[in-house]
One Martini backbone bead per residue (centre of mass of N, CA, C, O) as a GRO file, in nm:
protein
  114
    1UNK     BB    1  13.096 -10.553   4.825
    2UNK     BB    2  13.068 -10.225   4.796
    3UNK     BB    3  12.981  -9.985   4.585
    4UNK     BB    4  13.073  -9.677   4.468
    5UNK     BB    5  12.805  -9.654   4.288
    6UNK     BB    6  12.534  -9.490   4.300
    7UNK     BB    7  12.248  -9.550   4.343
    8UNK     BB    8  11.975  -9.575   4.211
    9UNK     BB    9  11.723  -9.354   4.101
   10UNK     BB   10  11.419  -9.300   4.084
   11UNK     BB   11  11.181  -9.196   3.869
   12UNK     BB   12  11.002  -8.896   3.806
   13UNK     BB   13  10.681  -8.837   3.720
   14UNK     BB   14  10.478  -8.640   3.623
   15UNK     BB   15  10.140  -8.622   3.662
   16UNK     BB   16   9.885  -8.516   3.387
   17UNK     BB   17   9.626  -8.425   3.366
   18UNK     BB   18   9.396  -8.396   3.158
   19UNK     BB   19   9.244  -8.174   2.977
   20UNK     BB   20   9.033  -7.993   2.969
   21UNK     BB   21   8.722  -8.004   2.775
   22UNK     BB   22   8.484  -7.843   2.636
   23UNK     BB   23   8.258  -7.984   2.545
   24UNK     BB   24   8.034  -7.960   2.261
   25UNK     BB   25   7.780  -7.897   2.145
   26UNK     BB   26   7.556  -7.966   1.962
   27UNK     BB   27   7.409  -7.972   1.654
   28UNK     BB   28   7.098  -7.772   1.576
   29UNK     BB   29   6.904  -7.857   1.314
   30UNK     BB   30   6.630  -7.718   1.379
   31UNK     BB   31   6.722  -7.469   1.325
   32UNK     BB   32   6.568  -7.182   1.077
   33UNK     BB   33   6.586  -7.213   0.763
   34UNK     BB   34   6.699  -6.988   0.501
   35UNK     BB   35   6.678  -6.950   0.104
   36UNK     BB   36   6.864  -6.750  -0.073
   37UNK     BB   37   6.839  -6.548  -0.393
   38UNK     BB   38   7.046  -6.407  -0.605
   39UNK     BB   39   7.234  -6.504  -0.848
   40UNK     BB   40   7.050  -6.754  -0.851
   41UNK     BB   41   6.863  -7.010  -0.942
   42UNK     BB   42   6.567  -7.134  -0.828
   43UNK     BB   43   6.728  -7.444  -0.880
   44UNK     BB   44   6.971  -7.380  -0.712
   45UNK     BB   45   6.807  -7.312  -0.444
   46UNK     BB   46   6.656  -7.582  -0.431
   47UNK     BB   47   6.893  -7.802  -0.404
   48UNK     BB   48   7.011  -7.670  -0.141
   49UNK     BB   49   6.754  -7.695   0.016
   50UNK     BB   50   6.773  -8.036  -0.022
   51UNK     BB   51   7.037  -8.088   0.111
   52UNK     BB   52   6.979  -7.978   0.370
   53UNK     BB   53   6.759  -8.150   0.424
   54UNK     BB   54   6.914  -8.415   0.335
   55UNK     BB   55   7.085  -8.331   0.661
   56UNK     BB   56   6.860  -8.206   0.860
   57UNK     BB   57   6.748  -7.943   0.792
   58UNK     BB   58   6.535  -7.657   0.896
   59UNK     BB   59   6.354  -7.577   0.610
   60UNK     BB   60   6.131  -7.306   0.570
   61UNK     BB   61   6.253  -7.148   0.298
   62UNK     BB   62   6.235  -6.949   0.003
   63UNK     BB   63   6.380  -6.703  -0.166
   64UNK     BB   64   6.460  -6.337  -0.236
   65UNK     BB   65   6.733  -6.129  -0.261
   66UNK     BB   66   6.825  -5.823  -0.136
   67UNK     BB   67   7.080  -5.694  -0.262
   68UNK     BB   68   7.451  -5.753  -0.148
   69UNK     BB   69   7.707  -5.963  -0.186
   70UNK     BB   70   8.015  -6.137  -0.204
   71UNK     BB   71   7.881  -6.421  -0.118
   72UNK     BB   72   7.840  -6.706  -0.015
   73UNK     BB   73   7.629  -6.704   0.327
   74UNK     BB   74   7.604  -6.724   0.641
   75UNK     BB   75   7.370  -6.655   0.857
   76UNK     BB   76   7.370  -6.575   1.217
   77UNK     BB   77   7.230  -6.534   1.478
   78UNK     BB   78   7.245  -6.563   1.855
   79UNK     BB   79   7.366  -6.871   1.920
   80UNK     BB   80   7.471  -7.007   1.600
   81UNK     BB   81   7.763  -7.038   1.488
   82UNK     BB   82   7.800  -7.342   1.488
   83UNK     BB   83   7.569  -7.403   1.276
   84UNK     BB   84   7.667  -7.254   1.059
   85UNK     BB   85   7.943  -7.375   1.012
   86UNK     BB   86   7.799  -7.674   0.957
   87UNK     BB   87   7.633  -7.570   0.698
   88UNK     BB   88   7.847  -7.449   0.547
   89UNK     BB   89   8.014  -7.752   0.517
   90UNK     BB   90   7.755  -7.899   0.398
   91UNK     BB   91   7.754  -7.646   0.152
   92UNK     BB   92   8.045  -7.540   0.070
   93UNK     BB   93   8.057  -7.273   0.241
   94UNK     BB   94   8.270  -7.025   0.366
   95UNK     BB   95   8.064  -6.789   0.478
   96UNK     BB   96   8.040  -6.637   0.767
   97UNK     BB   97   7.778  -6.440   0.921
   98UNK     BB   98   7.644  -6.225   1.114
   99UNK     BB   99   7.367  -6.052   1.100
  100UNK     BB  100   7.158  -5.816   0.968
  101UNK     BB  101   6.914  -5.612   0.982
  102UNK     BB  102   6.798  -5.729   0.708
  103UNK     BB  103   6.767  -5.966   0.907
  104UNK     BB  104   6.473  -6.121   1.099
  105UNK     BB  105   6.554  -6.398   1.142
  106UNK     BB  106   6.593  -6.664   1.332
  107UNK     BB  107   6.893  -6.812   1.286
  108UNK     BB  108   6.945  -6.905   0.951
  109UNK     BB  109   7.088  -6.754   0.640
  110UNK     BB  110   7.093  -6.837   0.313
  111UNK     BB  111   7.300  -6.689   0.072
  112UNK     BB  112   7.325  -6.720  -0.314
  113UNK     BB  113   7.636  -6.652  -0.500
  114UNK     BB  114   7.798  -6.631  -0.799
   0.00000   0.00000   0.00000
């Protein structure tokens, strides 16, 4: 005797293809970094610099900072972005900004501000 009640039907999902995500390049650590003391002792700048070498970076000089800052900051030139935001979590720094006229280096430049 046949059913009255219809036959099941498969269901069907579709399938959606993984999303592409664009791998992100490396962090190279090799990028110029130099360590500026605006308001912090030179033995902090000095700690920080050894910090940053003990974790990879090539930590080029130490400086002292003439200017004024908000606060502790990374400056990064153009396509250094990944590099200083990388840095910055590494020293514990929050600010991250692109270089401004008065910075002359290509690279990464720690400014250290209490």
């Amino acid at each position: 005797k046949a059913s009255d009640s219809p036959s099941p039907t498969p269901k069907t999902s579709a399938t959606q293809a993984p999303a592409s995500k664009a791998t992100p390049r490396a962090i190279d650590k090799s990028v110029r970094v130099v360590v500026y003391r605006s308001t912090v002792s030179q033995r902090h700048a000095a700690r920080t610099a050894d910090q940053a070498k003990s974790l990879g970076w090539n930590v080029v000089q130490l400086a002292d900072w003439q200017g004024t800052v908000p606060g502790s900051t990374v400056y990064f030139s153009a396509g250094f972005e990944p590099e200083a935001r990388a840095l910055a979590k590494d020293l514990g720094i929050a600010r991250v900004a692109p270089k401004h006229s008065g910075i002359t280096l290509t690279g990464l430049s720690v400014v250290l501000h209490s």
